[in-house]
C-alpha positions as CSV (number, residue, x, y, z in Angstrom):
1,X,-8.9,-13.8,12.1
2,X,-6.1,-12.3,14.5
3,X,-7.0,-11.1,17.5
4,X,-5.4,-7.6,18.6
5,X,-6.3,-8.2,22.1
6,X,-4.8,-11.7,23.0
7,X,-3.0,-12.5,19.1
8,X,-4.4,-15.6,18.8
9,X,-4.3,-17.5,15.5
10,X,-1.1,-15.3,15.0
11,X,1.1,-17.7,14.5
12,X,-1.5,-19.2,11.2
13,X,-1.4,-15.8,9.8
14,X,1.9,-15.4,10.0
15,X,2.6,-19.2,8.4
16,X,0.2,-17.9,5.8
17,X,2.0,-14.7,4.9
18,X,5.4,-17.2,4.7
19,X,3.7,-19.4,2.3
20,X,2.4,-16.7,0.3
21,X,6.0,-15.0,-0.3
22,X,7.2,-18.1,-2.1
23,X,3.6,-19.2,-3.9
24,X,3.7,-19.6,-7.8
25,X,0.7,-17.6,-9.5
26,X,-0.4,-18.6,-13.3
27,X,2.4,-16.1,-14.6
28,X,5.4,-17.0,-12.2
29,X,6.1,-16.3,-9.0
30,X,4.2,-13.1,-7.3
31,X,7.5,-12.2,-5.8
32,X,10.3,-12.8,-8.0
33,X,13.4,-10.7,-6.7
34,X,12.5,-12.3,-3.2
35,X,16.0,-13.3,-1.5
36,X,18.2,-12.3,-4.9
37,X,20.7,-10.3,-4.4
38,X,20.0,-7.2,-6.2
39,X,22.9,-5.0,-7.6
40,X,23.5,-1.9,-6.0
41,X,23.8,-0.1,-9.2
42,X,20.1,-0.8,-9.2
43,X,19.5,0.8,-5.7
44,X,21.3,4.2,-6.7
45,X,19.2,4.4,-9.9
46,X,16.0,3.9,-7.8
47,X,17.4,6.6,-5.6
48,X,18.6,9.2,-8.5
49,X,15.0,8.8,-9.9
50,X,13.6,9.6,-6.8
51,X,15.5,12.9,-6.3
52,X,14.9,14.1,-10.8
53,X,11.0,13.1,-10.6
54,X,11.0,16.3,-8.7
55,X,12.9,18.3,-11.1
56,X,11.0,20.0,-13.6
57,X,11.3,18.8,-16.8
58,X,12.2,15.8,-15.6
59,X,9.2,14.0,-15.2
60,X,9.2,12.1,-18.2
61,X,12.0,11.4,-20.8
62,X,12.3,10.0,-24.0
63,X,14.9,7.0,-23.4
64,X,17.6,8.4,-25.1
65,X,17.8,11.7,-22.7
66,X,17.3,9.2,-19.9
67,X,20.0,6.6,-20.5
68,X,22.4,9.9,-21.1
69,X,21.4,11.2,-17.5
70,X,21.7,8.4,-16.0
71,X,25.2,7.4,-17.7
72,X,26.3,11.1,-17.1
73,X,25.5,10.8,-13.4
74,X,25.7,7.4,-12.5
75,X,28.1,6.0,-14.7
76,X,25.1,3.4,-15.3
77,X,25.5,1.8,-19.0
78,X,22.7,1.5,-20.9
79,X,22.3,-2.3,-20.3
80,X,22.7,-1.9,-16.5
81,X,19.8,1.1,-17.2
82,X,17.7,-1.4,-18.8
83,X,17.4,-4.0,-16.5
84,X,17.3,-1.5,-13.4
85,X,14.8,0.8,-14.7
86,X,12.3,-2.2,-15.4
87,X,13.2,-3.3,-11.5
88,X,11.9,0.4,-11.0
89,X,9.2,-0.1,-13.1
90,X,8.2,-3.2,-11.1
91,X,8.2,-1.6,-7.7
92,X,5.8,0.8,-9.2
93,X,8.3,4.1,-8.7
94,X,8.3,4.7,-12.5
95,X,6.4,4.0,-15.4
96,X,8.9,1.9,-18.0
97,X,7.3,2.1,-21.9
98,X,10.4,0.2,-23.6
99,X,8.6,-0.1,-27.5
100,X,7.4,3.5,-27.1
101,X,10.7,4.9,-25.6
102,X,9.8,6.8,-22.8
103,X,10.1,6.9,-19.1
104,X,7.9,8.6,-16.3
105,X,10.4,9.6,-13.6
106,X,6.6,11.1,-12.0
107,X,3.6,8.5,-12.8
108,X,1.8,11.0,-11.4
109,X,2.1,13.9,-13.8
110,X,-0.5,11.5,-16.3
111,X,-3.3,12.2,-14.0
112,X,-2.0,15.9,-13.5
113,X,-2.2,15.8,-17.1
114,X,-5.7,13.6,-17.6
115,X,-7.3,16.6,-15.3
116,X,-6.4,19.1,-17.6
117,X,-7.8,17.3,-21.0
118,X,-10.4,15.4,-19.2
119,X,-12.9,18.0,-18.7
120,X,-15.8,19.0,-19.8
121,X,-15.6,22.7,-20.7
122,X,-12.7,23.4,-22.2
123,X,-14.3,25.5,-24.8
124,X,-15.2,28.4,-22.2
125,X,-12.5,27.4,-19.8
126,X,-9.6,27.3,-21.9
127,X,-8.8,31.1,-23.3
128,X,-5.6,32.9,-23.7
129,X,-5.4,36.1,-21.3
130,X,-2.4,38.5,-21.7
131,X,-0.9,37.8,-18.5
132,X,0.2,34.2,-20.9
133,X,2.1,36.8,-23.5
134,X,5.5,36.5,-21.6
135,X,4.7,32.5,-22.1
136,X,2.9,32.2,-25.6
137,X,1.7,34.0,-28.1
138,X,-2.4,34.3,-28.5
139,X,-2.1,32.6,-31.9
140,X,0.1,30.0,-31.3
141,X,-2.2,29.3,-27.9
142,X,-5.2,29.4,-30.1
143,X,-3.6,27.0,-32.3
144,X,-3.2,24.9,-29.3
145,X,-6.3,24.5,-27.8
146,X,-7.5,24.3,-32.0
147,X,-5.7,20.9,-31.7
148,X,-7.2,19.6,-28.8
149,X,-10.8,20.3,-29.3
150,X,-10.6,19.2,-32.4
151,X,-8.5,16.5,-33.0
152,X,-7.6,15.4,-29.9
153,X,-3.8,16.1,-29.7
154,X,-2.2,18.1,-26.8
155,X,0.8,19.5,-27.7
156,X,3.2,19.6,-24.7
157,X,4.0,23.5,-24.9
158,X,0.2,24.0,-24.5
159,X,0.8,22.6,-20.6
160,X,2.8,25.0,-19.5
């Protein structure tokens, strides 16, 4: 252990930390971009992301819209996209699903999401009132809420 009072053993803990940054786990090394050189493309993407996760509407994109954003605004190809959005991915900022084709500029909008479905009551919770008429319609609200009792399927109109 360190000691805050006098730092002894500090300089084992700090040969440990060292050692650790270059150790090789079972599936590679734990900290593979350590001391690359990292394009700055990459760094402006992690940036841009940043700044839309707040953006509503934004929050999560089908790749398509995504790699047209980013080319649009960045001038980022969609190789260039690829590769930075998985570095994004890696730092934890995003949520990358290449096979199913979407990104989550806002990880955190599935547990916004996961407290609205994961409940227990929905069935005397979840009831249209007309201050929703400017929104949706009763039926189409009842249709809604039809599909996710029942089968599980929450359409993404029904959030807002």
């Amino acid at each position: 252990a360190v000691s805050s009072r006098d730092f002894s053993n500090f300089g084992k803990f700090k040969e440990q930390i060292a050692s650790s940054l270059t150790e090789i786990g079972p599936s590679g090394k734990y900290f593979p971009q350590l001391d690359e050189e990292l394009p700055a493309s990459w760094f402006r993407l992690r940036k841009f992301v940043r700044e839309q996760s707040t953006r509503k509407g934004k929050e999560c994109m089908k790749l398509p819209q995504y790699f047209k954003l980013i080319s649009d605004e960045l001038g980022i190809d969609e190789d260039v996209g690829v590769r930075a959005t998985r570095f994004c991915h890696e730092l934890g900022d995003i949520l990358f699903f290449e096979k199913e084709g979407l990104v989550f500029l806002r990880p955190s909008l599935l547990i916004d999401v996961f407290k609205l479905v994961i409940r227990h009551d929905h069935k005397e919770s979840t009831y249209w009132r007309t201050d929703l008429s400017k929104l949706i319609d009763e039926e189409k609200f009842n249709i809604g809420k039809d599909l996710l009792l029942h089968k599980g399927e929450l359409e993404e109109w029904f959030l807002d």
